[in-house]
C-alpha positions as a Markdown table, in Angstrom:
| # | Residue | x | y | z |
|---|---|---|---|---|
| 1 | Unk | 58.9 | -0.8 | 21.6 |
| 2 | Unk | 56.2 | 2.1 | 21.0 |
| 3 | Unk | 53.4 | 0.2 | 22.9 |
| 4 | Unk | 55.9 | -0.9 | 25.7 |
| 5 | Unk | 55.2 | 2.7 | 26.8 |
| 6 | Unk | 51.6 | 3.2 | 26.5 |
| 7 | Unk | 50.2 | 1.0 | 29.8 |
| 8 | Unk | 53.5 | 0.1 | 31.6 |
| 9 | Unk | 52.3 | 2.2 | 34.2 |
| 10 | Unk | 49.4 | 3.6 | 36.5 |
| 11 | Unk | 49.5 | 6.8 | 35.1 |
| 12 | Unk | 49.4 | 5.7 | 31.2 |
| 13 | Unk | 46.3 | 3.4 | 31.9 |
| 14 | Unk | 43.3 | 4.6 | 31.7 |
| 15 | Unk | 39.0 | 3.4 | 32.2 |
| 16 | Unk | 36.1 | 4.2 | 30.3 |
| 17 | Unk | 37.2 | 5.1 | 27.1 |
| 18 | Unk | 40.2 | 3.7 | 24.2 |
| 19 | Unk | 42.3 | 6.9 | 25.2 |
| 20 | Unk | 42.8 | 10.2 | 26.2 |
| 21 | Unk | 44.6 | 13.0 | 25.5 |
| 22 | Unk | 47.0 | 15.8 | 28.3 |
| 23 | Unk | 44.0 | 17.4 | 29.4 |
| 24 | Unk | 41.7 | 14.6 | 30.1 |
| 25 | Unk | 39.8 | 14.4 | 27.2 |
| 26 | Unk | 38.7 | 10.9 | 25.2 |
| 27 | Unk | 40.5 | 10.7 | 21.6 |
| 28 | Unk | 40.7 | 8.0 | 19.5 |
| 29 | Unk | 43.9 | 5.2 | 20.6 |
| 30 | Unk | 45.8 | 6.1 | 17.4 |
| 31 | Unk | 45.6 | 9.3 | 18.2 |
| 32 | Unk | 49.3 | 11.6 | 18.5 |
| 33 | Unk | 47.6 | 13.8 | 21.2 |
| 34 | Unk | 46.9 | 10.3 | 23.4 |
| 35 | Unk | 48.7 | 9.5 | 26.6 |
| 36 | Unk | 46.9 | 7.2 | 28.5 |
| 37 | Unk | 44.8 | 4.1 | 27.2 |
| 38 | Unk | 42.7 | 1.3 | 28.7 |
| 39 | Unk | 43.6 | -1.9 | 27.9 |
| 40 | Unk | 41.6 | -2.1 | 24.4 |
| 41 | Unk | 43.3 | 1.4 | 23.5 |
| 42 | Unk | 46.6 | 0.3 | 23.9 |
| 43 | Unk | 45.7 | -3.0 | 22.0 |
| 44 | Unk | 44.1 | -1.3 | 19.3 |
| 45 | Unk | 47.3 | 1.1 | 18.9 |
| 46 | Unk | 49.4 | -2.4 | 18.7 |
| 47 | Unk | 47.6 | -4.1 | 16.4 |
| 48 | Unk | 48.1 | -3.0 | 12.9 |
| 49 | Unk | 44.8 | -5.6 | 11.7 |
| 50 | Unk | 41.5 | -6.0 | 12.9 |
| 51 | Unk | 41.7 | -9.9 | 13.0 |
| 52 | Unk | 44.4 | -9.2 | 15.5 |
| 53 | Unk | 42.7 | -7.1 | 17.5 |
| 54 | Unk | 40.0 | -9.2 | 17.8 |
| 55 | Unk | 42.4 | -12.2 | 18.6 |
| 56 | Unk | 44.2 | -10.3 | 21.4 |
| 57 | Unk | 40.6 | -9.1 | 22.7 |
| 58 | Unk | 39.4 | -13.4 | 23.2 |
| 59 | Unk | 42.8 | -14.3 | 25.0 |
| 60 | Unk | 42.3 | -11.2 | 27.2 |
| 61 | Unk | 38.5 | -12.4 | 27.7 |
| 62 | Unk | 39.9 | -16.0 | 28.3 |
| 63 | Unk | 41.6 | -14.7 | 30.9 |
| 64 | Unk | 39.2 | -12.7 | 33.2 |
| 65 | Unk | 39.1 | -14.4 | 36.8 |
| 66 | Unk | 35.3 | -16.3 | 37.3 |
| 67 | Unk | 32.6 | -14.9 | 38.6 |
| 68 | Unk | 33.1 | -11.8 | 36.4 |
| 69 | Unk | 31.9 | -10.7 | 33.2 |
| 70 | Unk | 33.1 | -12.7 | 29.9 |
| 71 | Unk | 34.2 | -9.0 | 28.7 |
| 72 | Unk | 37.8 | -7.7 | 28.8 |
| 73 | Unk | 36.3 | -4.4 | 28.3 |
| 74 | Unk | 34.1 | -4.5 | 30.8 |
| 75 | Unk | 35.8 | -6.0 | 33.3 |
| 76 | Unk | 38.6 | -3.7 | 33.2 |
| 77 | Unk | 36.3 | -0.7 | 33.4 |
| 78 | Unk | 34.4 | -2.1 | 36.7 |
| 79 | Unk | 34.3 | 0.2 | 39.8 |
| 80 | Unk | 37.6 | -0.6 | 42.0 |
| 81 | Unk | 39.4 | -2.3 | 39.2 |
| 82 | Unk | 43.3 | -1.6 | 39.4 |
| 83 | Unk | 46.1 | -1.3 | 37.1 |
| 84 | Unk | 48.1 | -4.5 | 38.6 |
| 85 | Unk | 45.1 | -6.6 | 38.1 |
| 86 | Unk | 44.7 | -5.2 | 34.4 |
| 87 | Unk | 48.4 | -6.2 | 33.7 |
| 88 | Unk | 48.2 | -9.2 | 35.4 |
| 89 | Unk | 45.7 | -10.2 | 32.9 |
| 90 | Unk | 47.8 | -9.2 | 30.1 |
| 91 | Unk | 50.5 | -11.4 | 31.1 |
| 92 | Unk | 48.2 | -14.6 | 31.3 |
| 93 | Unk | 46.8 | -14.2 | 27.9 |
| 94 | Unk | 50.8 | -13.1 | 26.5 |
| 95 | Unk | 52.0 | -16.5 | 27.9 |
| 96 | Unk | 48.3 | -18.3 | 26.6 |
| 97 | Unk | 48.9 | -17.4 | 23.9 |
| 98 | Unk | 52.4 | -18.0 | 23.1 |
| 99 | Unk | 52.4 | -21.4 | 24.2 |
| 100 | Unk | 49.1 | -22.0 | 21.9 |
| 101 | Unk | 51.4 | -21.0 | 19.2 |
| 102 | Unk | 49.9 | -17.7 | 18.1 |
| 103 | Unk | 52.5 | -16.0 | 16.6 |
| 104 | Unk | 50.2 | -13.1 | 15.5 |
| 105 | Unk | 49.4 | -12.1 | 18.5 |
| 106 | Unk | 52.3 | -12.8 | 19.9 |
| 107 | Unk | 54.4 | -10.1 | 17.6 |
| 108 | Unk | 51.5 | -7.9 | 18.6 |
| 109 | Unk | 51.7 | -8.4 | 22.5 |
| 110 | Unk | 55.3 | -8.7 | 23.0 |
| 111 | Unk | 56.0 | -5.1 | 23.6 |
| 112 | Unk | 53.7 | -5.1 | 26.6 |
| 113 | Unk | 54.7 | -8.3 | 27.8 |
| 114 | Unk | 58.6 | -7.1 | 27.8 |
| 115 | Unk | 57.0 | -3.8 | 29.8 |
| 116 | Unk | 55.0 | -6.1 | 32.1 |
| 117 | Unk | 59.0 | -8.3 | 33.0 |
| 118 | Unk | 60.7 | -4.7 | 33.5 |
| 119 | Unk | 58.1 | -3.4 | 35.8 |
| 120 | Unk | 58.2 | -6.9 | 37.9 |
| 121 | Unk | 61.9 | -6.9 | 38.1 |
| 122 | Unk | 62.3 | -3.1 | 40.2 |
């Protein structure tokens, strides 16, 4: 439930850097002063190991639309990129994922994915 709030919205996502804090400046995505993350932040606050962190990062990547960079990261920071797009790529790798039978990542996803449904259903 904790990281069904952190980028279920426009205003909690965030470019450029894991996270920030009130007043606009970069702290680490664990951080208690943090209220807006990118989309590697909000993974890295998720996921209590760095295998799956590292899992949820590929199935992200695997997800990017062609003809951009192989790089979740990257990608999401490019110039014009938007929240919807972000979350859209969330979803693809959440439902990837789940029917490759990652239970892992799933666990570690599932809050963002149950964000993602309640945002598409107002």
């Amino acid at each position: 439930e904790r990281a069904l709030a952190l980028i279920d919205t426009p205003e909690k996502w965030a470019k450029g850097y894991w996270a920030f804090d009130a007043e606009g400046f970069t702290v680490n995505a664990e951080s208690e002063t943090a209220v807006c993350w990118c989309g590697y932040g909000a993974i890295r606050r998720v996921c209590p190991k760095d295998n799956w962190l590292a899992r949820a990062i590929r199935a992200l990547d695997r997800q990017i639309p062609s003809g951009y960079s192989h790089s979740f990261v990257c990608w999401q920071d490019a110039p014009g990129r938007t929240h919807a797009e972000v979350v859209e790529v969330f979803r693809k790798a959440i439902e990837a994922e789940r029917g490759a039978g990652a239970p892992g990542l799933w666990e570690a996803l599932a809050p963002l994915e149950a964000a993602l449904y309640e945002r598409a259903k107002q």
